[in-house]
C-alpha positions in Angstrom: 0.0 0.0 0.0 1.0 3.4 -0.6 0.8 5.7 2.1 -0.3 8.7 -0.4 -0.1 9.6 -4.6 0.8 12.5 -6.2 -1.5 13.2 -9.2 -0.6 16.8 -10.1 0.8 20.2 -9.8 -0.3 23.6 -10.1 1.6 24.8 -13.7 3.4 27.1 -11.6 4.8 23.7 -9.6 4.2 25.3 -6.1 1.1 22.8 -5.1 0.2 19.7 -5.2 -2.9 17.3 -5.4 -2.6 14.3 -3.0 -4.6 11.5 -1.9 -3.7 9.7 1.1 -4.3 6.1 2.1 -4.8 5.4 5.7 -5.0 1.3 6.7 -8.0 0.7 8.6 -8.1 -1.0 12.0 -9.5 -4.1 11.8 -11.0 -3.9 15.7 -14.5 -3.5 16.3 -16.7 -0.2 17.1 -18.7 -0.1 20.5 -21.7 -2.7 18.9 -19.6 -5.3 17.8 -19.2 -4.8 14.1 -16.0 -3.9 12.4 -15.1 -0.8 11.5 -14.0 -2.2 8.1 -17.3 -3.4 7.7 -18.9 -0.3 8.8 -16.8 1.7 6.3 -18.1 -0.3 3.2 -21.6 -0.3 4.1 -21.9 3.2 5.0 -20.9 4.2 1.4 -23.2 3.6 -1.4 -22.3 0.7 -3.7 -18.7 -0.1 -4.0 -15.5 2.3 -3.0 -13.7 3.0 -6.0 -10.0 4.8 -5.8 -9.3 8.3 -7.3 -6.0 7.5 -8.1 -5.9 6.5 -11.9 -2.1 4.4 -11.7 -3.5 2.4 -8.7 -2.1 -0.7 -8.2 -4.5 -3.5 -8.5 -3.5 -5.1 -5.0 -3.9 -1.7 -3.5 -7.4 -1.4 -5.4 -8.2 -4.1 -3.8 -7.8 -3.2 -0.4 -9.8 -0.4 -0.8 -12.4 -2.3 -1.8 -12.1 -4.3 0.8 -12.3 -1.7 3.6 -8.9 -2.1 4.8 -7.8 1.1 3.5 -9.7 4.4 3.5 -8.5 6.8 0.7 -8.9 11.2 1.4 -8.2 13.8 -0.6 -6.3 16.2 0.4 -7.7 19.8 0.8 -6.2 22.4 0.0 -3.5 21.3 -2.1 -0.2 20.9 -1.2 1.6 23.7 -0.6 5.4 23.5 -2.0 8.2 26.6 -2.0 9.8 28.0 -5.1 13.6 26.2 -4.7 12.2 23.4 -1.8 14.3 20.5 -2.7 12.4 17.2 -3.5 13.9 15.6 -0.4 12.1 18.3 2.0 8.9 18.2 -0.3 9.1 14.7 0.5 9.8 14.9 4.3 6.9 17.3 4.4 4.3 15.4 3.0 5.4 12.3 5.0 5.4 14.5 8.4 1.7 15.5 7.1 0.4 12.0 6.4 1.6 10.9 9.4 -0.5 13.8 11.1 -3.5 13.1 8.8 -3.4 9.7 9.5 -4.1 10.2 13.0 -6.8 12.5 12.3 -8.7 10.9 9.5 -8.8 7.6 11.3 -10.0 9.3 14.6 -12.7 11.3 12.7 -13.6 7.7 10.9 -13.8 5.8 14.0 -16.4 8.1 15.6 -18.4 9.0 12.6 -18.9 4.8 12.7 -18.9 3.8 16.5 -22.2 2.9 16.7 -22.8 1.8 13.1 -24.8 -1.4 12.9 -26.8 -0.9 16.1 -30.6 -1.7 16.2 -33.1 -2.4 18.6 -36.7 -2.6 18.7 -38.0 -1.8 22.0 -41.4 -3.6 23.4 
């Protein structure tokens, strides 16, 4: 899995659009049903990827629910002379920050997915 994809630049090079890829947990939320599970059926029909190059293995993991794919907004904000090497270390410090969040915001938007009771 790739942890994000690069699929363009501003023509001026200084931003970037990304989409991240963040690995699912595969634990349960607070009624028992995994959160994998609860990602795929609280989306209609089946997740897809916006990355064009995916790799089918990866593809599949999305599919799967293992991994949940964001795109990142705003863009990518790079500097005029930035070498590649702190674009990269950047964008790594960022996912790693995003990861936390995303998955955080994913986990309590789907705690109590799946729960239902009928009361008598």
């Amino acid at each position: 899995m790739s942890d994000y994809h690069i699929l363009s630049s501003r023509p001026d090079g200084n931003a970037l659009t990304v989409v991240m890829h963040f690995a699912v947990p595969d634990i349960n939320n607070e009624v028992g049903v995994n959160y994998r599970v609860a990602l795929l059926e609280s989306m209609e029909g089946t997740p897809t990827s916006q990355v064009p190059f995916i790799d089918p293995a990866e593809l599949a993991q999305i599919e799967a629910g293992e991994i949940f794919e964001w795109a990142l907004q705003p863009m990518f904000s790079t500097h005029p002379g930035e070498t590649l090497i702190n674009k990269r270390d950047r964008m790594d410090a960022l996912w790693a920050s995003e990861c936390t969040k995303q998955l955080q915001r994913l986990q309590a938007k789907l705690q109590f997915w799946g729960y239902s009771r009928d009361v008598s």
